[in-house]
DSSP file (Angstrom, degrees, kcal/mol; ACC not computed):
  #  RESIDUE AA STRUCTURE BP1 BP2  ACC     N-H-->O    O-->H-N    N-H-->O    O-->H-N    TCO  KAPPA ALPHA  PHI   PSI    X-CA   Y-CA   Z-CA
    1    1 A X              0   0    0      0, 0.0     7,-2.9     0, 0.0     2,-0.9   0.000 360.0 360.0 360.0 130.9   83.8  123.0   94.5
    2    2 A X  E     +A    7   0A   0      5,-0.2     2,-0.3     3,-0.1     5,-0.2  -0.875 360.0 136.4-121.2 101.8   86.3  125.9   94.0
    3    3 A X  E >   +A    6   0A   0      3,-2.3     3,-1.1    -2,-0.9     5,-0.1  -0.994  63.7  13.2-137.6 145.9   84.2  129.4   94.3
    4    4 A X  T 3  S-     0   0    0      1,-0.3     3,-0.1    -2,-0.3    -1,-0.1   0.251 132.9 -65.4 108.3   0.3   84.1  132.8   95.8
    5    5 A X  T 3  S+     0   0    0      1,-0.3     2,-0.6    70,-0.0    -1,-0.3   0.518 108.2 125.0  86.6  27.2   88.3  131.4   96.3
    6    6 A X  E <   -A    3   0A   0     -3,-1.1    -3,-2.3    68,-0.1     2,-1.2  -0.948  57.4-152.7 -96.5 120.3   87.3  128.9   98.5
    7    7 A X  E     +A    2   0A   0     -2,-0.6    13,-1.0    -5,-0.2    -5,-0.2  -0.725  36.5 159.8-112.2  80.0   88.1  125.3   97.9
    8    8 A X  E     -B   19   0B   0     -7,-2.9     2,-0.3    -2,-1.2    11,-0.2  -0.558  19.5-163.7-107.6-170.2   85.3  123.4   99.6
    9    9 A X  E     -B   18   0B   0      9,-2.4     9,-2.2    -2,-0.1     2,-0.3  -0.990  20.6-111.5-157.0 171.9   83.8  119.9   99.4
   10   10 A X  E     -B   17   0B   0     -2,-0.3     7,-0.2     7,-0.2     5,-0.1  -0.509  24.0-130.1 -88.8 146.3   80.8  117.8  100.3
   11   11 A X        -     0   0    0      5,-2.0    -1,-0.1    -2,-0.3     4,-0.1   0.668  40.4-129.2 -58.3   2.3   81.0  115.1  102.8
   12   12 A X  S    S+     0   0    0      2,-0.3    -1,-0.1     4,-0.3     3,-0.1   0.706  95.3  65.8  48.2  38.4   79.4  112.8  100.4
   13   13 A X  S    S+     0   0    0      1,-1.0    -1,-0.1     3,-0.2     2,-0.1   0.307 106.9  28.3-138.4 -56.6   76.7  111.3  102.4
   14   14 A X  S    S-     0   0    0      2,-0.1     2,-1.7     1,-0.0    -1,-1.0  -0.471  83.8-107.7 -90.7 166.8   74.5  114.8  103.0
   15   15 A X  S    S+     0   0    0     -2,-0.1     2,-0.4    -3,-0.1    -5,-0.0  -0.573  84.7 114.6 -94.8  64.0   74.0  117.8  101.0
   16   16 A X        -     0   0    0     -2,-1.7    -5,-2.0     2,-0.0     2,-0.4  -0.977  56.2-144.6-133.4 141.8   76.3  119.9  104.0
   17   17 A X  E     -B   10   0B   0     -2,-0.4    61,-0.8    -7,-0.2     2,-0.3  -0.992   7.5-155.0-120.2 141.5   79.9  121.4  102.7
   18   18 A X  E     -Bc   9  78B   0     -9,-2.2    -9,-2.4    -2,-0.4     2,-0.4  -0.800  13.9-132.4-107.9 131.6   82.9  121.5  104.7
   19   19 A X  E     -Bc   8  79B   0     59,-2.8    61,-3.5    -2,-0.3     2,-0.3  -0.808  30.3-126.9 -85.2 127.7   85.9  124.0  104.3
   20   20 A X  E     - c   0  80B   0    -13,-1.0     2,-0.5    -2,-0.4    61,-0.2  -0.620  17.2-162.7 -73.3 139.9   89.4  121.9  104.4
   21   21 A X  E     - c   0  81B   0     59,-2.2    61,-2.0    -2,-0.3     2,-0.3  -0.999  25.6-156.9-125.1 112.8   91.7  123.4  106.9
   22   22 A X        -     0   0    0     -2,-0.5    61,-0.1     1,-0.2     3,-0.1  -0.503  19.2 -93.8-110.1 151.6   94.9  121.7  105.6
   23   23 A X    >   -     0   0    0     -2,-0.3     3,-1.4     1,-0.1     2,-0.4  -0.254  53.2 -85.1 -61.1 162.2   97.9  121.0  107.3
   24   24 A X  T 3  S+     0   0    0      1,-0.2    -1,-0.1    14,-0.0     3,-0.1  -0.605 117.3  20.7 -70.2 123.9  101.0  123.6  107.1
   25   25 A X  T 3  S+     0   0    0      1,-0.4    -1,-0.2    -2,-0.4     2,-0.2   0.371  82.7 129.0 125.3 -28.5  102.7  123.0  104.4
   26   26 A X    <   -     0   0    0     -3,-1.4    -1,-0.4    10,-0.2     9,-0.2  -0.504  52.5-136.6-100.7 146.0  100.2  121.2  102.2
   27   27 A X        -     0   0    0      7,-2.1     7,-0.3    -2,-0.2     2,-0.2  -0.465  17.5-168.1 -97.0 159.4  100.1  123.2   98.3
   28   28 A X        +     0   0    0     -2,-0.2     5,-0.2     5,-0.2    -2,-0.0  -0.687   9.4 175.0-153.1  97.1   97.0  124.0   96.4
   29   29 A X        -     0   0    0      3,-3.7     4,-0.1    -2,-0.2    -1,-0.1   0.957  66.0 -92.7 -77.6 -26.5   98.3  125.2   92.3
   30   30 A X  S    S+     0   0    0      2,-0.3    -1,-0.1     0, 0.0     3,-0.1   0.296 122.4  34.0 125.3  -8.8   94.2  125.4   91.2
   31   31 A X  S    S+     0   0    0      1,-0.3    16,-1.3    16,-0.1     2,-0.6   0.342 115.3  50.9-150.8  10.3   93.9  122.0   89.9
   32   32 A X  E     -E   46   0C   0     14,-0.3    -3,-3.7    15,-0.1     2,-0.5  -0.946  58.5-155.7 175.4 107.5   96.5  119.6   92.4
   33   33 A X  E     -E   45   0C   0     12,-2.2    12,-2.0    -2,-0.6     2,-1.1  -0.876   4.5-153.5 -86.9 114.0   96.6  119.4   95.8
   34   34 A X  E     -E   44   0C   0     -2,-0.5    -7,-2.1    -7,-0.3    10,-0.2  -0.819  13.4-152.8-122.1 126.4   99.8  118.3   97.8
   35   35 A X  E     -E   43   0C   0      8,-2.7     8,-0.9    -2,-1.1     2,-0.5  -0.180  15.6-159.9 -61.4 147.9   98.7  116.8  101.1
   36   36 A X  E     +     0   0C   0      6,-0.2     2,-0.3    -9,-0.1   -10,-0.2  -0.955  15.9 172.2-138.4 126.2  101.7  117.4  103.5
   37   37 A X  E >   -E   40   0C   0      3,-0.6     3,-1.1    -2,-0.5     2,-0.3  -0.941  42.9-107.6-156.0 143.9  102.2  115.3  106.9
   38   38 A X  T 3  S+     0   0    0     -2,-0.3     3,-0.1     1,-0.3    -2,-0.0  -0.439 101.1  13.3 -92.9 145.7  105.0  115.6  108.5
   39   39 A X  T 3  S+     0   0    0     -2,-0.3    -1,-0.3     1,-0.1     2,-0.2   0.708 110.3  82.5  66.1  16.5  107.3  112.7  108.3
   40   40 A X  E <  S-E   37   0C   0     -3,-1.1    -3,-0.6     1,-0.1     3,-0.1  -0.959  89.3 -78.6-145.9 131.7  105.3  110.8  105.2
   41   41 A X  E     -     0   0C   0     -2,-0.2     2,-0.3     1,-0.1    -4,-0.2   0.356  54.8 -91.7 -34.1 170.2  105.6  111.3  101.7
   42   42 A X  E     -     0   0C   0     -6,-0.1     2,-0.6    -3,-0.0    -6,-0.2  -0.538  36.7-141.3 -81.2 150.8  103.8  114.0  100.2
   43   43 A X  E     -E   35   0C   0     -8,-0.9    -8,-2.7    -2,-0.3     2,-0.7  -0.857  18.6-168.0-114.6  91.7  100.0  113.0   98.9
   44   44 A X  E     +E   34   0C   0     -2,-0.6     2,-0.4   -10,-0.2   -10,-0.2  -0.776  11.5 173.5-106.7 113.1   99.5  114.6   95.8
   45   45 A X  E     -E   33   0C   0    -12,-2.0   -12,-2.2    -2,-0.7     6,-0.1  -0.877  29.8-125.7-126.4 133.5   95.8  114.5   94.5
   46   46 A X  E     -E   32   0C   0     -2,-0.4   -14,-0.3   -14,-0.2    -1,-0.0  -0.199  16.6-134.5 -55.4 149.6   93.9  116.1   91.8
   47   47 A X  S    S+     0   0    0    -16,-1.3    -1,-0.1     1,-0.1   -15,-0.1   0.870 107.1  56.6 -82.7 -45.4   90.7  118.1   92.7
   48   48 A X  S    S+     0   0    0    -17,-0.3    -1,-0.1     2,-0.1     2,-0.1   0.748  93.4  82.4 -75.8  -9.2   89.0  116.1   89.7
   49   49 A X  S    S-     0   0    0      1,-0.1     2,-0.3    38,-0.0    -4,-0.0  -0.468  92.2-101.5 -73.8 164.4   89.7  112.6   91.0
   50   50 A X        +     0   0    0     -2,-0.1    38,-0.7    38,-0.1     2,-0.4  -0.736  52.2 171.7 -79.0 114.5   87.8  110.9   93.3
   51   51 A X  E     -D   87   0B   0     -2,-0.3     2,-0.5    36,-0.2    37,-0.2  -0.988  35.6-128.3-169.9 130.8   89.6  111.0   97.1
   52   52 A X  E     -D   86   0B   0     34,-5.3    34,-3.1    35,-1.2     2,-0.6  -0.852  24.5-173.4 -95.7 134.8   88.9  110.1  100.6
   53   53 A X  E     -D   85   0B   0     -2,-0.5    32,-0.3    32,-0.2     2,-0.2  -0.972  11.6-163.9-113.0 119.9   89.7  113.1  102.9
   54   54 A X  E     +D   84   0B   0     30,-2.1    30,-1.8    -2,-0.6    29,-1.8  -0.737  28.2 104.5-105.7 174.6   89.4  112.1  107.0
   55   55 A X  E     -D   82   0B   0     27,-0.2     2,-0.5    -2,-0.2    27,-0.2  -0.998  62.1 -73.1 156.6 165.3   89.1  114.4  109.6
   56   56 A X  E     -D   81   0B   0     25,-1.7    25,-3.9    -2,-0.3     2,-0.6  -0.964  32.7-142.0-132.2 126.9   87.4  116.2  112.3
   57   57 A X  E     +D   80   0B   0     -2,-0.5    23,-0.2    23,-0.2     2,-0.1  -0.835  29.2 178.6 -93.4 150.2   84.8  119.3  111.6
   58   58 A X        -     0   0    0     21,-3.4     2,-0.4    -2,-0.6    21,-0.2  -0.376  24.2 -98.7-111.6-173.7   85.3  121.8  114.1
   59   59 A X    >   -     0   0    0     -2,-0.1     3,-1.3     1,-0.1     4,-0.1  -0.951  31.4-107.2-112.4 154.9   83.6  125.3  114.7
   60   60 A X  G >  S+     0   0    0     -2,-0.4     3,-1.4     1,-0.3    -1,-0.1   0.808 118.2  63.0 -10.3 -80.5   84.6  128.6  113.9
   61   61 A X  G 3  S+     0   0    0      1,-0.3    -1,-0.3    -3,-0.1     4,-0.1   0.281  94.9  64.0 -49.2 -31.8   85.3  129.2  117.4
   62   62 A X  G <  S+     0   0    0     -3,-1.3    -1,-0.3     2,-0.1     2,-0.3   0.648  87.4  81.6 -50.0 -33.5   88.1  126.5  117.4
   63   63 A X  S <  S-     0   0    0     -3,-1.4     5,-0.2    -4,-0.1     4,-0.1  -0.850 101.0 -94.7-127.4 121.0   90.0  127.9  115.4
   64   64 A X    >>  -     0   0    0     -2,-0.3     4,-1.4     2,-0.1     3,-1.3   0.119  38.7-146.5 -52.8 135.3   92.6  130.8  116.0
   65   65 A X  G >4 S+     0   0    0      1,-0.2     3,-3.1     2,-0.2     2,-1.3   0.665  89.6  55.5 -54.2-102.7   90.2  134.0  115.0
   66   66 A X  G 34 S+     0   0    0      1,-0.3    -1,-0.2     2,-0.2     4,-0.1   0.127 113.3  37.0 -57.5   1.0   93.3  136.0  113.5
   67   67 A X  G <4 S+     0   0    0     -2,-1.3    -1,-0.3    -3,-1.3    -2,-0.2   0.708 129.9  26.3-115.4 -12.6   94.4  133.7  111.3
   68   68 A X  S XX S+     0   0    0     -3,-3.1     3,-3.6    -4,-1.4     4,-1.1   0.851  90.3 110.0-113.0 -37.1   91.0  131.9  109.8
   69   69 A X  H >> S+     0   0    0     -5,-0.4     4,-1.3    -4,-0.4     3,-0.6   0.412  86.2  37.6  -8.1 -65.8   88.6  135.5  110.5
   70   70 A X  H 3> S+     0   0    0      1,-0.3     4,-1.5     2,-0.2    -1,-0.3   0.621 106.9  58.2 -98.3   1.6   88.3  136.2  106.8
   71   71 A X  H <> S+     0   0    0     -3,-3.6     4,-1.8     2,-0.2     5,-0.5   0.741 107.8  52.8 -85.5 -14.0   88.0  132.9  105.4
   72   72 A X  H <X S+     0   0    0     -4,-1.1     4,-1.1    -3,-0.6    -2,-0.2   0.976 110.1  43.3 -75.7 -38.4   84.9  132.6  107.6
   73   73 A X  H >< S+     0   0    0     -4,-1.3     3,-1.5     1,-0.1    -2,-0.2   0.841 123.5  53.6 -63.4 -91.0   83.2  136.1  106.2
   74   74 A X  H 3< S+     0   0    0     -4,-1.5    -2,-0.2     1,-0.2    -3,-0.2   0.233 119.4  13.8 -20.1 -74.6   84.6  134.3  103.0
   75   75 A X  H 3< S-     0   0    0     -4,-1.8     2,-0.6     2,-0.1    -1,-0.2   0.256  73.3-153.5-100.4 -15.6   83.3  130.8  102.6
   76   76 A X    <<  +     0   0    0     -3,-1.5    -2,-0.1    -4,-1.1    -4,-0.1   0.338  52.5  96.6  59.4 -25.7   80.6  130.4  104.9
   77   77 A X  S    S-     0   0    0     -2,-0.6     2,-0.2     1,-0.1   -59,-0.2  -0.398  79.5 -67.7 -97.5-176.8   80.5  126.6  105.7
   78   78 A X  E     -c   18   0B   0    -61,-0.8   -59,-2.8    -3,-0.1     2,-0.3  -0.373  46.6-119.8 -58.7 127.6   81.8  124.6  108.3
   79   79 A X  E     -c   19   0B   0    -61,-0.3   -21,-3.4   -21,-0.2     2,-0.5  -0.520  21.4-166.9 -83.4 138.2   85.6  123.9  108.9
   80   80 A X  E     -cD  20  57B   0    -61,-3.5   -59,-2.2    -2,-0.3     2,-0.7  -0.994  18.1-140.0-143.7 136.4   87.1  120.7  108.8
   81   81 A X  E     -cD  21  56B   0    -25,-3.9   -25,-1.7    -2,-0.5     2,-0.3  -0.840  25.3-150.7-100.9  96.2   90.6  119.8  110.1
   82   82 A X  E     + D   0  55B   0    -61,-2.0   -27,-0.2    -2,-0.7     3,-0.1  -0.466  24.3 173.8 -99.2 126.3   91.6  117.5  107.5
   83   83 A X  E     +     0   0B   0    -29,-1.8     2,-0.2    -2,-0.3   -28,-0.2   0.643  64.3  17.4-104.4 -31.5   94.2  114.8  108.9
   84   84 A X  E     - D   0  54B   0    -30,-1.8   -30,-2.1     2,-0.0    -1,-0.2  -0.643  51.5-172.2-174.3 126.6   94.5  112.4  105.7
   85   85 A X  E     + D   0  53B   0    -32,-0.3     2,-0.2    -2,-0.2   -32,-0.2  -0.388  18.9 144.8 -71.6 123.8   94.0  112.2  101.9
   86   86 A X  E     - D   0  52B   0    -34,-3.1   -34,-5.3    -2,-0.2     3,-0.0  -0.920  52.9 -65.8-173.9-172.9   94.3  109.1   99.2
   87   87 A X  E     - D   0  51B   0     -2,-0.2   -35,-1.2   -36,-0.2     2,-0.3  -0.128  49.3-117.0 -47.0 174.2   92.7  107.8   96.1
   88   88 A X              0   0    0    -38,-0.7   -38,-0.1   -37,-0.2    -1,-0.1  -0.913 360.0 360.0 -29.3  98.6   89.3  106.6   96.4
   89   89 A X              0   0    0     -2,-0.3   -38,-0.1    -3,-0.0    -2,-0.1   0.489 360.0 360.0 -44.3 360.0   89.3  102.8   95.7
């Protein structure tokens, strides 16, 4: 779901949504994501396809204040430190 400018998604097993915390580097145009890890192609996935994202959720508190502060007043859910994207089989 992309609202309030926030690009979250559900974990797909419970009704809980996670903010992606993306690697540096990684693009977002409004419809196409390109995943970026360093030293493997780029992973470029549509928001409307179907995709496994892994990962670790974290807390707030993890996470440098000055740089995430206002996407937490922003977006409200939980952060998750997204390590790798692909298709969905």
């Amino acid at each position: 779901m992309y609202e309030g400018g926030c690009l979250i998604f559900s974990d797909g097993t419970k009704p809980t949504w996670l903010l992606p915390i993306w690697p540096d580097g990684t693009l977002f145009n409004g419809s196409l994501v390109t995943f970026h890890q360093p030293a493997k192609d780029e992973q470029r996935v549509a928001v409307g396809q179907e995709f496994v994202m892994e990962g670790e959720p974290v807390t707030w508190e993890q996470l440098p204040n000055a740089r995430y502060a206002s996407f937490r007043q922003q977006c409200r859910v939980r952060p998750f430190i997204v390590s790798s994207v692909r298709p969905a089989d």
